[in-house]
N, C-alpha and C positions, 0 to 999 in steps of 0.2 A: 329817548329810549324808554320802552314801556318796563317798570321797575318792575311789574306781576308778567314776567316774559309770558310765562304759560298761561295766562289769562287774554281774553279777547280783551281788546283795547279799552273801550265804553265799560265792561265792565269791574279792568282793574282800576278807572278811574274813580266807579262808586267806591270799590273798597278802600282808595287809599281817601275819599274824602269822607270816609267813615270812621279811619283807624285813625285821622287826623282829630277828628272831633273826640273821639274818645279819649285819647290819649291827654288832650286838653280837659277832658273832664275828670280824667283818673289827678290830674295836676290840681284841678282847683277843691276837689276833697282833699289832699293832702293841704293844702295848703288850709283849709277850713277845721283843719283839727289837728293842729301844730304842738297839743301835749302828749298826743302820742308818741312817743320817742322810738320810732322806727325810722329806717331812710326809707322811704316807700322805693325805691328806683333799683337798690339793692335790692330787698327783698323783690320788687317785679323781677328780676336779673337772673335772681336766683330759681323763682318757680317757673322760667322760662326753659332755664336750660333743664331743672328737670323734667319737661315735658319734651325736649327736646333729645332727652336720651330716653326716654320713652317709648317714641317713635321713629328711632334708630334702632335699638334696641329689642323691640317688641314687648318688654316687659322691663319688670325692676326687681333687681334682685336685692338682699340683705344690705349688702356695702353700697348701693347706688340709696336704699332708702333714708339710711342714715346719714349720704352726703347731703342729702335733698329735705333732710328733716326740718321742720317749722313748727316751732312752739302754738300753742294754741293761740295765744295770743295774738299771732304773727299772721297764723291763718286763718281769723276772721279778719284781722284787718286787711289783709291781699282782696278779700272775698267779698269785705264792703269797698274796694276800689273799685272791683269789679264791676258790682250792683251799679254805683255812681257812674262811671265812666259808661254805659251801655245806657241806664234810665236816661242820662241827659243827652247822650248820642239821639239817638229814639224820638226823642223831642223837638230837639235839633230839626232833626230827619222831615218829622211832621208838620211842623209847626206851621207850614201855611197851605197847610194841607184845607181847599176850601170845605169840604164836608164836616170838617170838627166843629165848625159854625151852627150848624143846622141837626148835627145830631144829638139827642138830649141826653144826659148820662145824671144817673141817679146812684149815689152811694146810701148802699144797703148796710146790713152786718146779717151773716147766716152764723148765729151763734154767735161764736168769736171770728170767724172767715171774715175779712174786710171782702168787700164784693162791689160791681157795678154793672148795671144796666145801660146800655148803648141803643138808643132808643131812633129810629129814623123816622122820618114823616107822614105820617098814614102808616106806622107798619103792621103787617098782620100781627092779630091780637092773641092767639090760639099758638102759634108757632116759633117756637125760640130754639135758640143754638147756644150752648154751654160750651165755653173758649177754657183752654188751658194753656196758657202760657210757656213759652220755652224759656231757655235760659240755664239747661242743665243742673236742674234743682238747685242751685248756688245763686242763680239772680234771676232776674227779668221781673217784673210787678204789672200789674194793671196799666200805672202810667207811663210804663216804655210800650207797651202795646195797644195802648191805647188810637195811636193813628193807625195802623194796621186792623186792628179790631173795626174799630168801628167803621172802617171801607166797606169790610167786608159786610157789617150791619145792614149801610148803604145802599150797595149792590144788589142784595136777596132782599132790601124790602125785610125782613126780620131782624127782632130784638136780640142782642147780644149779650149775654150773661156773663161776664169774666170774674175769675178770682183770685186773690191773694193768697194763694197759698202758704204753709210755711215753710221755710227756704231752711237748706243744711249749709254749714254745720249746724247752726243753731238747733235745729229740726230732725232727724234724717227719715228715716224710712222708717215707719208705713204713714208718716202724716201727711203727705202730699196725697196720696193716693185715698186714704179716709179723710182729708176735707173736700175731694172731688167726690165721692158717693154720698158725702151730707149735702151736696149742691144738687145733686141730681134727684136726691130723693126732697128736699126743700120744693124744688121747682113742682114735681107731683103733689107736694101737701098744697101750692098757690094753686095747682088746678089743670098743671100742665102735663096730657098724658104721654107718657115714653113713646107714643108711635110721634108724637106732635115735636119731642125734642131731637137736636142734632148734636152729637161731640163734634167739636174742631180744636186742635194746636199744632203749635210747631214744634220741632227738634225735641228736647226733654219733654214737652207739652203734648206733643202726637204720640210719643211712647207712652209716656201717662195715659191719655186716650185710652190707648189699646191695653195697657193693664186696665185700666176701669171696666174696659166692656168685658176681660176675662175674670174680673171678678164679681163681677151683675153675673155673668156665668154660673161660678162657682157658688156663689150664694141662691143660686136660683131667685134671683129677681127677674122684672120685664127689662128687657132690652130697649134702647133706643132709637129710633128711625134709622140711624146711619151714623156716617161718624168721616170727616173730613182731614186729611192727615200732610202737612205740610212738613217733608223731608224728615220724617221721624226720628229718632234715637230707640232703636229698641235692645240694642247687644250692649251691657255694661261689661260683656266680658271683653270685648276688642278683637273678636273672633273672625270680623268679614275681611275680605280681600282688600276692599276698596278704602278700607279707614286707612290703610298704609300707602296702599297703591296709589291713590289721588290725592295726598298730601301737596304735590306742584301745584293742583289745580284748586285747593280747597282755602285760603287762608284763614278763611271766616274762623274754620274748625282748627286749625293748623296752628292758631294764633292765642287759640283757648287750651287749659289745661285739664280734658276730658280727665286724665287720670286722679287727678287732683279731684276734681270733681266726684268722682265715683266714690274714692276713701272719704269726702264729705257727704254724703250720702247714703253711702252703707256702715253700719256698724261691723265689720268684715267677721268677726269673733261670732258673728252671731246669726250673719244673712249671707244667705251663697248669693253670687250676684247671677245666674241661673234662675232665681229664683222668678216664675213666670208675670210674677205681680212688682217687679222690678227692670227683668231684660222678659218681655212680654215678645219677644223670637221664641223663648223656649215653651211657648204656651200652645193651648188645641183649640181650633178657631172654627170649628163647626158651629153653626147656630149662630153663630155673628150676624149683623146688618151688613148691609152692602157697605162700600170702604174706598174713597178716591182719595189715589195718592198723589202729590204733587213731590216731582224731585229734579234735580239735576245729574246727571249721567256722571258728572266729573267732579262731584261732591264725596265728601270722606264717609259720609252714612248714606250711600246710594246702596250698599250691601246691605243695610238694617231694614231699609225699607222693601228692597226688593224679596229678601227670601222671605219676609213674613206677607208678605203680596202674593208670591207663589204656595206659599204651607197655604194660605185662607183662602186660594183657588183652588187647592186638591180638595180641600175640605170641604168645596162646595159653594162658597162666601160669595159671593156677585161681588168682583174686582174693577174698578174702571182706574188702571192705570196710567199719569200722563207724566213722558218727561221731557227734558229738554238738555241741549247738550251747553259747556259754558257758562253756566249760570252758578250764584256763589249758593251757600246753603241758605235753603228756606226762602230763596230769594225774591218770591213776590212780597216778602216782609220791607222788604231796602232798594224796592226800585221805583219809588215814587218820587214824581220829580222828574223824572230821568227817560228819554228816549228811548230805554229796552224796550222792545215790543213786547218778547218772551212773558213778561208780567202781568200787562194786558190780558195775554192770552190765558195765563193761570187763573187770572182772576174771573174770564169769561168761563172756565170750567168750572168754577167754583157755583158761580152764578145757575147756569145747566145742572148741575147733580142737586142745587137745593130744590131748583124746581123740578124738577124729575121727582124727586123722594116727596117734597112736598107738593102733592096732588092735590 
């Protein structure tokens, strides 16, 4: 019996041999730093079920935060489980992935931003694509995206630029978002002009995205060529239909503690999560570059990406939206290896909007 009822068959099998790996890598960091005196299994137990009355609930009131409270302590260390368990999933995932062979990858430093180049065979020299990582500001690094990244390198024949941003709690807001405008304006001091570069990320990485380009807005800078957006995250407040309504069919997101996330992320006392250079839904999207979005219709942030797909079409925006029905989030990220067609097909749009924008 399929344990993801609600899931198409093929593709509960990716998830659960994904939740398997993980879970096996969230085990072997606990076990690689044994003078931490936490039980890691507890404490996971525990930030599960409060995401789990979260999502029952709709919100969290005074007496649910304080059942739910975690020392600081407590939560970076869930947060570095986190990171581990996903980085080494990811690796897992790629690891005989044959294009990692042949694509060349160069670690930079933009300042302090640990950074790298993903470099493919003959690629054009003029045209680059700046990658933002997802992972819900709390994890993801270069070397979990690393095999996803550099396919896509592969595919379009251009160089890929990824960065390390810094991750919250340690970090929160506005550093993610100002070490992705020092990246973009780096790339023009090397020579690369804004019509010649592309954004692309996924989840927390595509909302990023789309705050970057409303704040190149807001600053009046040059814009971008375009900007590539895999199942974005762009509402921190939890406001769409579909974050609740598709939970049966979502576990990727379902399994993660977005709320958690968000109080690691914003300093609440001080940032409305509204705020357009954070949930970049509440933002004014005239004057944008063209914008393709990849999603799945039964994903938990199928609402975040769609109304700001529709705001940046009223407003004008050249939209080329694709989705698919079944599919987990962001899922041309986790389906290699694997039979899905579905990803194929993502990745052949991918391929089309760069050469279309890159003329």
């Amino acid at each position: 019996m399929n344990k993801y009822s609600n899931l198409r068959e093929d593709v509960a099998e990716l998830y659960s041999k994904i939740t398997k790996w993980q879970f096996t890598s969230a085990l072997i960091y606990a076990f690689l730093h044994p003078k931490i005196k936490i039980n890691p299994m507890k404490l996971y137990d525990k930030v599960n079920a409060e995401y789990s009355y979260f999502l029952e609930h709709k919100k969290m009131n005074s007496e649910a935060k304080s059942k739910f409270e975690l020392t600081a302590k407590e939560n970076l260390y869930i947060t570095k489980v986190y990171r581990a368990a996903f980085e080494r999933s990811m690796q897992k995932l790629w690891k005989k992935a044959q294009h990692l062979k042949t694509i060349k990858k160069v670690q930079i430093n933009i300042g302090e931003i640990k950074a790298e180049w993903q470099i493919p065979n003959d690629a054009n020299d003029k045209q680059v694509i700046l990658y933002l990582h997802g992972g819900g500001y709390n994890f993801g690094s270069i070397k979990a995206s690393r095999g996803f990244t550099s396919l896509i390198a592969n595919n379009t024949n251009r160089k890929i630029l990824v960065i390390d941003y810094r991750l919250a709690p340690e970090y929160q807001y506005p550093s993610a978002i100002e070490e992705s405008l020092a990246a973009y304006n780096w790339l023009q001091e090397e020579g690369y002009k804004p019509e010649d570069i592309i954004f692309a990320g996924d989840s927390a990485g595509g909302g990023l995205v789309l705050a970057l380009l409303l704040k190149l807005k807001a600053i009046k800078e040059q814009l971008p060529n375009s900007a590539i957006l895999f199942s974005p995250w762009t509402d921190l407040t939890f406001s769409g239909e579909s974050f609740f309504a598709n939970i049966p069919t979502d576990p990727m997101i379902a399994g993660l503690n977005l709320y958690r996330f968000v109080n690691n992320y914003l300093n609440l006392k001080t940032e409305e999560a509204t705020n357009p250079f954070v949930s970049p839904l509440f933002g004014e999207y005239k004057g944008l570059p063209p914008l393709l979005f990849i999603v799945s219709t039964t994903e938990m942030l199928y609402d975040d990406a769609k109304r700001v797909a529709d705001k940046a079409k009223t407003a004008g925006v050249e939209i080329q939206w694709e989705e698919w029905k079944d599919m987990l989030h962001a899922f041309p990220q986790f389906c290699y290896g694997t039979e899905i067609p579905e990803s194929e097909e993502a990745h052949q749009k991918v391929r089309d909007f760069v050469m279309q924008n890159f003329s």
